[in-house]
Structures are given as C-alpha cells and as structure tokens.
Phi, psi and omega in degrees: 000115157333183168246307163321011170265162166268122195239093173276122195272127188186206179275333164240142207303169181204110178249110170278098178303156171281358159271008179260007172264151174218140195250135166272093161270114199194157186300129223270192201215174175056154174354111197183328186101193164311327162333296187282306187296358173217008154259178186220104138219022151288118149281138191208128156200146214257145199222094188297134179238336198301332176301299252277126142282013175232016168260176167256174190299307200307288131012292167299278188318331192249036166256271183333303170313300198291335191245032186308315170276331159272035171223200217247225195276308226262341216082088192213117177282173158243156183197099183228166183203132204229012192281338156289182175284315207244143171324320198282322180269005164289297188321311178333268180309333177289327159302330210271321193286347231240320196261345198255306159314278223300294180311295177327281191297014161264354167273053203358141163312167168236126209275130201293133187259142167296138183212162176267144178280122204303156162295328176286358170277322182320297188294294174335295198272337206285306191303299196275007124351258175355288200297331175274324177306312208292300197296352184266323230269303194321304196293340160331134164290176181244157202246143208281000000 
C-alpha cells in the first residue's frame, strides 16, 4: 500500500490507490488576508466512482445511489475542501471525506423484519377507545 492510498476498514477491506484519485488545486475564497491571494490550498478531488475496478459492485452501486445528486456526466464524485490555511490539511480532509462516503456504502442496509403487533398494544388502544367513547356518551344532553 502507497501512502497515498485510501484505506477503509469495514466488514471488508477496501483500498482506493492513489493514482485513481486526481487533485485540483485553486484558489481558496473567504477571509485570509494577502495569504488566500497568493496560495492555492483549496483542494478539490475528483474521484470517478462509476469506473473505479477498486470498489465491488455492490459497494459501487450503493455509493453511486447516495451520491447520485453529486455527481458530474462520466460518474465523477467532487469533493472539495477549503477550510484549512495549508494545502495538506485540505488533501487531509478530502480523503477523509471521501473514506467516510465509501464506508457508509460498504455496509449493507439492515433489512426491516416485520413483526405483529403484540395483543396487548391491540386491547390497550382497543380500551382507551372505549374510555373515550364512554366519556363523550356522558357529555350528550339526555334523551327524551
């Protein structure tokens, strides 16, 4: 494993090597001062997912699904970060976020098992029914 890879822990390992990512540098926006005018450490990095040989399908697909409104025509997620001063810890985070997507879809959904509703919530509501019908019947004028 590079040091540029990504490495996800899960119920099965998942390694994104660092030549399927490709990084974007540009300048970063909001408050910094002469700083932000003459660095480049906003990070943007692009990540093909529709493509990737280093996801499994299942894995792709529900990646693909959750990240659906984000992503660009070829299947390319963005990712960007602009919240540190320094380049590395923008890369830093872009990874982080990136490992953080991948994981969430590597866990299968958990499937809802159906269950019946005990008899005793059935009688319970069945009762304060009753109790309400009796207390409505009570408030009635009485009838000739």
């Amino acid at each position: 494993m590079a040091a540029g890879d990504i490495r996800i822990e899960g119920p099965r390992e998942i390694v994104i090597p660092a030549d399927a990512l490709e990084w974007q540098f540009v300048r970063s926006s909001g408050p910094g001062g002469q700083h932000v005018n003459r660095t480049s450490s906003k990070a943007v990095l692009r990540f093909v997912i529709r493509h990737s040989p280093h996801l499994p399908d299942d894995v792709r697909r529900r990646l693909l699904a959750a990240v659906a409104a984000r992503l660009t025509k070829d299947g390319a997620i963005l990712i960007a970060s602009q919240v540190h001063r320094d380049r590395g810890r923008n890369v830093a985070e872009c990874r982080e976020k990136l490992a953080a997507l991948v994981a969430r879809a590597a866990t299968p959904p958990t499937v809802r098992r159906r269950t019946k509703v005990p008899r005793s919530a059935v009688a319970g509501r069945l009762d304060s029914k009753r109790l309400r019908a009796h207390a409505k019947r009570l408030r009635r004028p009485p009838s000739d």
